[in-house]
C-alpha positions in Angstrom: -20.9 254.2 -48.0 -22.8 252.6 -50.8 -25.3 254.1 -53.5 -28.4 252.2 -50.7 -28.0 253.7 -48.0 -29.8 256.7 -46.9 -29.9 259.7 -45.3 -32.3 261.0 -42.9 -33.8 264.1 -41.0 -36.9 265.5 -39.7 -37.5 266.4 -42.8 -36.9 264.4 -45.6 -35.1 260.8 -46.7 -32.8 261.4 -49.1 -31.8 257.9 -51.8 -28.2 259.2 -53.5 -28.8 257.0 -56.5 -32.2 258.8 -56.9 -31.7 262.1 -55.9 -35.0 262.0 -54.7 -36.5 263.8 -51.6 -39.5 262.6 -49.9 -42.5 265.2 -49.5 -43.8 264.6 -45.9 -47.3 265.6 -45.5 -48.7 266.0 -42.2 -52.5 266.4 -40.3 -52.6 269.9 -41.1 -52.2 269.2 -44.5 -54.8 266.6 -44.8 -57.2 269.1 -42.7 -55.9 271.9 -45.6 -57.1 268.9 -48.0 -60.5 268.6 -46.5 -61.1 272.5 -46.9 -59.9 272.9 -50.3 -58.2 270.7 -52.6 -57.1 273.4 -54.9 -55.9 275.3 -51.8 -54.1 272.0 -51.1 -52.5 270.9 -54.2 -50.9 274.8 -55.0 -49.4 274.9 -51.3 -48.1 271.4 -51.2 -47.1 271.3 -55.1 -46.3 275.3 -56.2 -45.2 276.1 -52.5 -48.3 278.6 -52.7 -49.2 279.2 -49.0 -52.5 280.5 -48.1 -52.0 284.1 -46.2 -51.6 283.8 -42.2 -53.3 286.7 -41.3 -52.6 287.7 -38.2 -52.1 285.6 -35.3 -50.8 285.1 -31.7 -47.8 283.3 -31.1 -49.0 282.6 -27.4 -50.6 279.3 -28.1 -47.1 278.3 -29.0 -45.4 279.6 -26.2 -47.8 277.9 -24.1 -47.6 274.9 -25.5 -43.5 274.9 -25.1 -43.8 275.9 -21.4 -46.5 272.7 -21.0 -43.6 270.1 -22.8 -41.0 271.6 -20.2 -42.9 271.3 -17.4 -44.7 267.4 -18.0 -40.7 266.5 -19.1 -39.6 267.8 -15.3 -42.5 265.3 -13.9 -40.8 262.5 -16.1 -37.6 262.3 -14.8 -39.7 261.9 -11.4 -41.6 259.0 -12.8 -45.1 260.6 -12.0 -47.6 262.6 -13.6 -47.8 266.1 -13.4 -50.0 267.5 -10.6 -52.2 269.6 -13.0 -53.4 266.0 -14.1 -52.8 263.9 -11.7 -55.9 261.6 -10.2 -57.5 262.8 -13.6 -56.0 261.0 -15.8 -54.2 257.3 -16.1 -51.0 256.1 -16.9 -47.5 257.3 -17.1 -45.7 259.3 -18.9 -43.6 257.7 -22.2 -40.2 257.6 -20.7 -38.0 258.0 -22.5 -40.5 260.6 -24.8 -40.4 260.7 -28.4 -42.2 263.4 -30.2 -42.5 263.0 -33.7 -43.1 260.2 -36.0 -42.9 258.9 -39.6 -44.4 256.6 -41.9 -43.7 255.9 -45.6 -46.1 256.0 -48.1 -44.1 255.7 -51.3 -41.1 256.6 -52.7 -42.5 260.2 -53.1 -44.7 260.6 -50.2 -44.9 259.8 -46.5 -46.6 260.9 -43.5 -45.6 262.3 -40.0 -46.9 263.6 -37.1 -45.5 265.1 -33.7 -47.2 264.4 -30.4 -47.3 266.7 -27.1 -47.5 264.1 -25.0 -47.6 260.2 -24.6 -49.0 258.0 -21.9 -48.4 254.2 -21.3 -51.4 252.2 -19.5 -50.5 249.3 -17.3 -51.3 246.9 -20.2 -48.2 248.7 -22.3 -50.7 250.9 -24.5 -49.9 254.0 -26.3 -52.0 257.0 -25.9 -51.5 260.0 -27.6 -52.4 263.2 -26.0 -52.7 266.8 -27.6 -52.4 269.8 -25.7 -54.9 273.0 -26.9 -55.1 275.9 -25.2 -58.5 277.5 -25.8 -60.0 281.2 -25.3 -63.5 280.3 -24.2 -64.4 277.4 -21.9 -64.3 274.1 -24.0 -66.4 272.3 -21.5 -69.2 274.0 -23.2 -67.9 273.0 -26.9 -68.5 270.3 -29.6 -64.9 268.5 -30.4 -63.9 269.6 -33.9 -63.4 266.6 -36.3 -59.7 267.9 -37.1 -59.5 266.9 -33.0 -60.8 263.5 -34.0 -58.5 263.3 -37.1 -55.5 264.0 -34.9 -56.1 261.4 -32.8 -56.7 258.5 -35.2 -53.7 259.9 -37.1 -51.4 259.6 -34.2 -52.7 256.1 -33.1 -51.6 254.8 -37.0 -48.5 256.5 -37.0 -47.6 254.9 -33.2 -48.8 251.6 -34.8 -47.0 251.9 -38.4 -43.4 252.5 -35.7 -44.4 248.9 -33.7 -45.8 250.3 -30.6 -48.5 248.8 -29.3 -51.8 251.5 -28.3 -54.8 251.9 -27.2 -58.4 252.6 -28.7 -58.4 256.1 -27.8 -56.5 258.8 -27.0 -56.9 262.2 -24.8 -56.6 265.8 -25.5 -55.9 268.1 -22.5 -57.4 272.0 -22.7 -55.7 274.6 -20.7 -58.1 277.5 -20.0 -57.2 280.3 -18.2 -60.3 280.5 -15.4 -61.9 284.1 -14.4 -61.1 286.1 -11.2 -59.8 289.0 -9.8 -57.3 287.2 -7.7 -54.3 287.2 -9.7 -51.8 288.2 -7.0 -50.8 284.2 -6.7 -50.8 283.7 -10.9 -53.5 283.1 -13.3 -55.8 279.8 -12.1 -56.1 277.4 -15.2 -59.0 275.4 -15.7 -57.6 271.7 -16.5 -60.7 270.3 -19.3 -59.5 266.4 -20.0 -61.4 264.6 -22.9 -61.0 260.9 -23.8 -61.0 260.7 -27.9 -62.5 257.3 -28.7 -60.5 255.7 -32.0 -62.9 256.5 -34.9 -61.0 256.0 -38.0 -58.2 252.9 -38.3 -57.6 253.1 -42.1 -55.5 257.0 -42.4 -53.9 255.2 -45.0 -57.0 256.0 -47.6 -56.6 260.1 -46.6 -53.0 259.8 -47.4 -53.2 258.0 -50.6 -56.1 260.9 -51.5 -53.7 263.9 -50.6 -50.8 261.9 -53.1 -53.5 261.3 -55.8 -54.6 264.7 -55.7 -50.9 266.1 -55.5 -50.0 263.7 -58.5 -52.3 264.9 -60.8 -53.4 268.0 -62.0 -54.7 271.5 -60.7 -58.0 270.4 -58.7 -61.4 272.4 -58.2 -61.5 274.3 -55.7 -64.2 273.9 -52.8 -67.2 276.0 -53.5 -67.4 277.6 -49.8 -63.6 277.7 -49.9 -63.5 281.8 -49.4 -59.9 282.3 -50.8 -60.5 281.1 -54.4 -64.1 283.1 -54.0 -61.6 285.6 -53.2 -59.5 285.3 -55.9 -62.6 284.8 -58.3 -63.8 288.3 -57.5 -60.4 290.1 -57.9 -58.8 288.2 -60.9 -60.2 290.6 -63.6 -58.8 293.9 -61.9 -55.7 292.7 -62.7 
């Protein structure tokens, strides 16, 4: 095998006659970014992750049992009932999750989808699943919703597949009753995401400047640094 060829994984890319590992940022990085930059640059340069808290691991779980059961409805070439007559298209067959693009020789970008539909004109169109606690037919998207959307419609481009202008996120929401005896009724909240932002390439060249140079300022409602600020001299 010659010194050009290289080596690949979810991960990273790895060039032998470098040694050089790519850093692969992602959307919740550049939403990490958007809060802080200092935040940013010491969890993506120092490994310096911001505290979790605590948090439920049931949106996850969810989200697993959702990819099993739209994958059962693909090897049946139709869409899921939950969906179906509300949504249209068909389901990417065969289903690829996550993508990559390159930025550099340092840097690239990648993104993993829940879900992909294919229009009758041969369109892309991501979809996101998100689970939500309160009913979201009553709620504002968020723009990290928007971001995620126009991030996965560049990263389906950068790979050669051709997409729509939009994409959809679906929100699973458990619906109240007392009637439980035949499961929990889920409330199936569809919403189209009309393409905003084409040029992700500026947000990730921002995240590798910032990571490139030195400790940045942090964000001034940014309440870990105020945090910090207010501890620091007990130390």
């Amino acid at each position: 095998m010659s010194q050009q060829d290289l080596f690949s994984n979810n991960n990273f890319t790895l060039e032998k006659n470098h040694k050089k590992k790519i850093k692969w940022l992602s959307h919740s990085a550049i939403e990490e970014l958007n809060r802080c930059p200092r935040c940013f640059w010491l969890s993506y340069k120092e490994g310096i992750k911001l505290p979790e808290g605590i948090q439920s691991r049931l949106a996850n779980r969810f989200d697993s049992i959702l990819k099993k059961y739209f994958n059962t409805y693909r090897n049946q070439d139709r869409l899921p009932p939950l969906i179906e007559g509300k949504i249209k298209g068909r389901l990417k067959k065969p289903f690829k999750e996550t993508f990559f693009y390159k930025f550099n020789d340092d840097f690239g970008f990648y993104g993993k989808l829940d879900e992909c539909l294919v229009n009758e004109n041969g369109d892309h169109i991501p979809v996101d699943f998100k689970t939500a606690s309160s009913d979201p037919r009553e709620k504002e998207i968020l723009s990290a919703y928007q971001n995620q959307i126009d991030e996965y419609l560049f990263l389906l481009e950068e790979n050669g597949l051709k997409v729509a202008n939009f994409g959809y996120l679906i929100y699973f929401f458990p619906e109240m009753t007392v009637e439980l005896s035949d499961g929990f009724p889920m409330i199936i909240h569809i919403v189209k995401i009309e393409r905003k932002i084409k040029d992700i390439k500026k947000r990730i060249e921002k995240a590798v400047n910032i990571l490139q140079g030195l400790l940045p300022k942090s964000a001034d409602d940014c309440i870990y640094c105020r945090w910090f600020e207010k501890v620091k001299g007990y130390y």
